[in-house]
NULUM-611887 format. One record per residue (C-alpha): x, y, z; residue in three letters. Coordinates in steps of 0.5 Angstrom, whole numbers, plus 500, padded with zeros to 3 digits. Example, Ala and Ser with C-alpha at 12.3 -4.5 7.8 and 13.67 -1.06 7.14 Angstrom:
# NULUM-611887
525491516ALA
527498514SER
//
This chain:
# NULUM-611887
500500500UNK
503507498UNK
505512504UNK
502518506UNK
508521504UNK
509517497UNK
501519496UNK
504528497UNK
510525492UNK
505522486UNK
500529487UNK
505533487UNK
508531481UNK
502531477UNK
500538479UNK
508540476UNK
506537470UNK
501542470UNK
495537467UNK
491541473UNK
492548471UNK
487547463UNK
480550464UNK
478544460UNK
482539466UNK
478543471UNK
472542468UNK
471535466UNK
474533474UNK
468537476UNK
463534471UNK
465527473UNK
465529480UNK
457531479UNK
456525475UNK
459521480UNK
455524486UNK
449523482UNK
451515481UNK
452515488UNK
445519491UNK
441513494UNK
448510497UNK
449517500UNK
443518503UNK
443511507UNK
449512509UNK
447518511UNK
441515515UNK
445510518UNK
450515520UNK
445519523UNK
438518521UNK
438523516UNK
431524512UNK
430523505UNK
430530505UNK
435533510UNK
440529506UNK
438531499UNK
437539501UNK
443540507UNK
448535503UNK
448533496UNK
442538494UNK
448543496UNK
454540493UNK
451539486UNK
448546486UNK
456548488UNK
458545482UNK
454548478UNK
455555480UNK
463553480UNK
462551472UNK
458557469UNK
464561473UNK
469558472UNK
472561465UNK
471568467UNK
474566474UNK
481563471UNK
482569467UNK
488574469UNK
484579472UNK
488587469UNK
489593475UNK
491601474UNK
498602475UNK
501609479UNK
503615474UNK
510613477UNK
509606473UNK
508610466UNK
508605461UNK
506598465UNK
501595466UNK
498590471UNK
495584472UNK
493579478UNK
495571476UNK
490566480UNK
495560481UNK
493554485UNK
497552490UNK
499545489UNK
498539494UNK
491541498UNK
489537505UNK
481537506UNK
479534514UNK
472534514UNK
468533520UNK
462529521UNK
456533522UNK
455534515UNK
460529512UNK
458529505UNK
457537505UNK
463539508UNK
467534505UNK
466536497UNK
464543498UNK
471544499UNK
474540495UNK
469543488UNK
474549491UNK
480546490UNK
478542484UNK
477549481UNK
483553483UNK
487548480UNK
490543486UNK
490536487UNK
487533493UNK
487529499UNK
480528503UNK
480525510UNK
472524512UNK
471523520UNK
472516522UNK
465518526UNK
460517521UNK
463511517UNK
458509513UNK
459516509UNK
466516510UNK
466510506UNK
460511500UNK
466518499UNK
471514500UNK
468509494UNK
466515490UNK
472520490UNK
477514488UNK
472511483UNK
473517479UNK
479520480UNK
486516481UNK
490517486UNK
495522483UNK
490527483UNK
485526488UNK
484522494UNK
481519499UNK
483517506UNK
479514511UNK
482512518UNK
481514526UNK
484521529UNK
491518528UNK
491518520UNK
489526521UNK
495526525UNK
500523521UNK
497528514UNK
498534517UNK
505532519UNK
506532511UNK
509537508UNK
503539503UNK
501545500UNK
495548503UNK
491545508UNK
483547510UNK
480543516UNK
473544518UNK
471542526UNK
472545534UNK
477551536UNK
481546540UNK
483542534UNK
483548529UNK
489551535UNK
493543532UNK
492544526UNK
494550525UNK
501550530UNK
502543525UNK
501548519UNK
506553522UNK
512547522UNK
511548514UNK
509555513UNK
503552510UNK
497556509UNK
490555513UNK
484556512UNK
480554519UNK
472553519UNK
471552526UNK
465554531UNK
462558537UNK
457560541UNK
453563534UNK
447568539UNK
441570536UNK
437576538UNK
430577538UNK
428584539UNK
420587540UNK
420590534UNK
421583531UNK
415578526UNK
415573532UNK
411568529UNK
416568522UNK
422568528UNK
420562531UNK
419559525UNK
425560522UNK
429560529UNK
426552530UNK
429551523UNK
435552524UNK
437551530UNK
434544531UNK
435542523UNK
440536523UNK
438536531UNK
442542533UNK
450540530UNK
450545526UNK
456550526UNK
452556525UNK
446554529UNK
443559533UNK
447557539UNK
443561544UNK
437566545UNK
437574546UNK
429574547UNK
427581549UNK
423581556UNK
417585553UNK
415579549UNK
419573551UNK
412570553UNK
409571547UNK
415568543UNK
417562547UNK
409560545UNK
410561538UNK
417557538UNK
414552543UNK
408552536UNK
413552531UNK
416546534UNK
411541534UNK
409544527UNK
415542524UNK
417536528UNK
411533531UNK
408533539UNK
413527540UNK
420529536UNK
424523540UNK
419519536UNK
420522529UNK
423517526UNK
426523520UNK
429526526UNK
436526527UNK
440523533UNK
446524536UNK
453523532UNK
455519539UNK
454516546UNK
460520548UNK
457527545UNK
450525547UNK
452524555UNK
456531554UNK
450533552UNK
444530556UNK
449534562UNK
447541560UNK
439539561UNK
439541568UNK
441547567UNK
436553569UNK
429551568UNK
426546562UNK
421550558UNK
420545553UNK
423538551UNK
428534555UNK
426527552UNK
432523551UNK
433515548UNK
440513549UNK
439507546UNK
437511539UNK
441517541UNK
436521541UNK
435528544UNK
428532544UNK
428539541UNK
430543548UNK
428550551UNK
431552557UNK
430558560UNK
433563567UNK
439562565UNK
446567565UNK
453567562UNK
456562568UNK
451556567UNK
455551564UNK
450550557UNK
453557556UNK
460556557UNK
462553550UNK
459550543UNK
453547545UNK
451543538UNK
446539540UNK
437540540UNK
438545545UNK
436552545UNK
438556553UNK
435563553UNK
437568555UNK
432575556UNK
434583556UNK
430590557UNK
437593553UNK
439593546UNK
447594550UNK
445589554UNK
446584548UNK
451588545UNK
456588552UNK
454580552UNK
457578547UNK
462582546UNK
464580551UNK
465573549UNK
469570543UNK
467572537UNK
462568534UNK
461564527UNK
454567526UNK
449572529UNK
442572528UNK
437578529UNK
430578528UNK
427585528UNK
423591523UNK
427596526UNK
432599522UNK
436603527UNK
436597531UNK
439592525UNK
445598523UNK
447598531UNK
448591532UNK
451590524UNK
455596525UNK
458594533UNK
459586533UNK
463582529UNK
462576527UNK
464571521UNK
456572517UNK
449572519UNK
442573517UNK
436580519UNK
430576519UNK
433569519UNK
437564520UNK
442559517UNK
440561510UNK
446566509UNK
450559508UNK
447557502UNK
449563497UNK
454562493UNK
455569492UNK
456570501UNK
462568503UNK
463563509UNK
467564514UNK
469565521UNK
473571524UNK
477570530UNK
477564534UNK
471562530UNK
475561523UNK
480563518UNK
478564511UNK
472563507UNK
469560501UNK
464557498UNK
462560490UNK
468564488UNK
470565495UNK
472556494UNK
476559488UNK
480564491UNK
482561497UNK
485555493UNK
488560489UNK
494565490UNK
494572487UNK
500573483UNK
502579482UNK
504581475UNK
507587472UNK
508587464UNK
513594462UNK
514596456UNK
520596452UNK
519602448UNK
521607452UNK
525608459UNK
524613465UNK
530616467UNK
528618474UNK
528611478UNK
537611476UNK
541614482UNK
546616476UNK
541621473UNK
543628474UNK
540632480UNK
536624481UNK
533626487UNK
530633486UNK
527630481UNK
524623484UNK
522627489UNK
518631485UNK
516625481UNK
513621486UNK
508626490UNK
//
C-alpha cells in the first residue's frame, strides 16, 4: 500500500506537470464529479441514514442537493474566474500594465467533520478542483457509512494522483498533517483548529479553519415573532441542532419573551411533531460520547419544552431551556446538539456588552423590523456572516462567502469564495520596451529632486 508521503510525491508531481491547470481539466473533473454523486445518490442517503437517521429530504436538501448546486455555479463561472484579472497602475508605472494570476497551490488536504460528512467534505473540494489543485480528503471516522460511500465514489472516478481519499481513526489525520502539503482546509472545533494550525505552521502551509462558536440569536420587540419562530426552530433543530451556524442560543427581549417562547413551542411541534423523540425523520446524535455530553446540559436552568432522550437511538428532544446566565454550564462552549438556552434582555446594550463579551461568533441572527436596531447590531459586532429576518440561509448562497472571524475561523469560501481560497494571487507587471523612465536610476542628474517631485 502506497505511504501518505508517496501519495504527496505522486500528486504532486501531476500537478507540476501541469495537467490540472487547463480549464478543460478542470471542467471535466467537475462534470465526473457530479456524474459520480448522481451514480451514487440512493447509497449516500442510506449511508447518511444509517450514520445519523438523515431523512430522505434532509439529505437531499443540506447535503447532496447542496453539493451539486455548488457544482453547477462553479461550472457556468469557471472560465471568467480562471481568467488574469487586468488592475490600473500608478503614473509612476507609466507604461506597464498589471494584472493579477490566480494559481493553485499544488497539493490540497481536506479534513472533514462529521456533522454533515457529505457536504463539508465536497463543498471544499469543488474549490480545490476548481483552482486547479490536487487533493487528498480525510472524511470523519464517526459517520462511517458516509465515509465509505465518499470513499467509493471520489476513488472510482478519479486516480489517485490526483484525488484521493483516505478513511481511518484520529490517528491518520495526525499523521496527514505531518506531511509536507501545499494547503490545507480543516472544518471542525476550535481546540482541533489550534492542532492544525500549529501543525501547519511547522511548514508554513497555509490554512483555511471553519470552525465554531456560540452563534446567538436576537429576537427583538419589534420582530414577526411567528415567522421568527419558524425559522429559529428550522435552524436550529434542523439535523438535530449539530450545525456549526445554528443559532446556538437566544437573546428573546423581555416584552414579549411569553408570547415567543408560545410561538416557538407551536413551530416545534409543527415542524417535527408532538413527539420529535419518535419521529422517525428526526435526526440523532453522532455518539454515546456527544449524547452523554449533551444530556448533562438538560438540568440546567428550567426545562421550558422538550427533554426527552432515547439513548438507545441516540436520540434527543428539541430542548427549550429557559432562567439561565452566562455561568451556566449549557453557556460556556458550543452546544451543537437540540437544545436552545434562553436568555432574556430589557436593553439593546444588553446583548450587544453580552456577546462582545464572548469570542466571536460563527453567526448572528436578528430578528427585528427596526432598521435602526438591525444597522446597530450589524455595525457593533463581529461575527463570520449571519442573517436579519432569518437564520442559516445565508450558508447556501453561493455569491455569500462563508466563513469565520477570530477563534471561529480563518478564511471563506463557497462559489467564487472556494475558487479563491485554493487560489494565490500573483501579481504580475508587464513593462514596456518602447521607452524607458530615467527618473528611477541613481545615476540620472539631479535624480533626487526629481524623483521627488516624481513621486508626490
Amino acid at each position: 500500500m502506497i505511504t501518505y508521503s508517496e501519495l504527496v510525491q505522486k500528486q504532486r508531481a501531476l500537478f507540476r506537470s501541469g495537467q490540472t491547470r487547463s480549464l478543460a481539466f478542470r471542467t471535466q473533473a467537475l462534470r465526473k464529479l457530479r456524474e459520480s454523486i448522481r451514480r451514487h445518490e440512493r447509497d449516500l442517503t442510506a449511508a447518511l441514514k444509517q450514520d445519523l437517521n438523515k431523512s430522505e429530504f434532509e439529505s437531499y436538501s443540506t447535503e447532496i442537493g447542496v453539493v451539486l448546486a455548488e457544482i453547477g455555479f462553479t461550472l457556468k463561472h469557471l472560465r471568467k474566474w480562471m481568467k488574469p484579472r487586468k488592475v490600473k497602475t500608478p503614473i509612476t508605472h507609466l507604461g506597464s500594465t498589471g494584472y493579477i494570476y490566480q494559481e493553485p497551490y499544488g497539493v490540497a488536504l481536506i479534513i472533514a467533520p462529521w456533522n454533515y460528512p457529505f457536504q463539508l467534505a465536497v463543498a471544499p473540494l469543488i474549490g480545490a478542483i476548481a483552482a486547479g489543485n490536487c487533493a487528498i480528503l480525510k472524511p470523519s471516522e464517526l459517520t462511517p457509512c458516509t465515509s465509505a460511500v465518499l470513499a467509493k465514489l471520489i476513488n472510482e472516478a478519479f486516480p489517485e494522483d490526483y484525488i484521493r481519499v483516505i478513511e481511518g481513526e484520529v490517528e491518520v489525520s495526525q499523521a496527514l498533517l505531518k506531511e509536507d502539503v501545499d494547503y490545507i482546509f480543516f472544518t471542525g472545533s476550535v481546540p482541533v483548529g489550534k492542532i492544525v494550525m500549529e501543525q501547519a505552521s511547522k511548514n508554513l502551509t497555509p490554512v483555511t479553519l471553519e470552525l465554531g462558536g456560540k452563534s446567538p440569536c436576537i429576537v427583538h420587540e419589534e420582530a414577526n415573532l411567528k415567522l421568527a419562530a419558524k425559522r429559529i426552530a428550522w435552524g436550529k433543530f434542523m439535523n438535530a441542532g449539530q450545525t456549526c451556524i445554528a443559532p446556538d442560543y437566544l437573546y428573546v427581549h423581555q416584552p414579549i419573551k411569553a408570547l415567543f417562547l408560545e410561538e416557538l413551542t407551536k413551530a416545534i411541534k409543527e415542524l417535527y411533531g408532538a413527539q420529535p423523540i419518535q419521529n422517525p425523520n428526526f435526526t440523532h446524535i453522532v455518539s454515546e460520547r456527544h449524547f452523554d455530553r449533551l444530556t448533562t446540559f438538560l438540568s440546567n436552568g428550567d426545562l421550558y419544552y422538550g427533554g426527552e432522550t432515547d439513548r438507545d437511538q441516540l436520540a434527543i428532544a428539541p430542548t427549550i431551556l429557559t432562567n439561565l446566565d452566562w455561568q451556566a454550564p449549557v453557556m460556556q462552549d458550543e452546544i451543537f446538539g437540540p437544545i436552545l438556552p434562553v436568555l432574556e434582555f430589557t436593553s439593546l446594550t444588553e446583548v450587544l456588552n453580552g456577546v462582545l463579551d464572548h469570542p466571536k461568533p460563527l453567526s448572528l441572527y436578528l430578528f427585528s423590523e427596526n432598521q435602526s436596531v438591525q444597522e446597530t447590531v450589524l455595525q457593533t459586532l463581529s461575527f463570520g456572516g449571519g442573517c436579519v429576518n432569518d437564520t442559516v440561509y445565508h450558508f447556501a448562497s453561493p455569491y455569500l462567502p462563508f466563513g469565520g472571524v477570530g477563534s471561529s475561523g480563518i478564511g471563506a469560501y463557497h462559489g467564487k469564495g472556494s475558487f479563491d481560497t485554493f487560489s494565490h494571487e500573483k501579481s504580475v507587471l508587464k513593462q514596456t520596451t518602447r521607452f524607458d523612465l530615467p527618473y528611477r536610476y541613481p545615476n540620472v542628474k539631479n535624480g533626487l529632486k526629481k524623483i521627488k517631485r516624481f513621486l508626490k
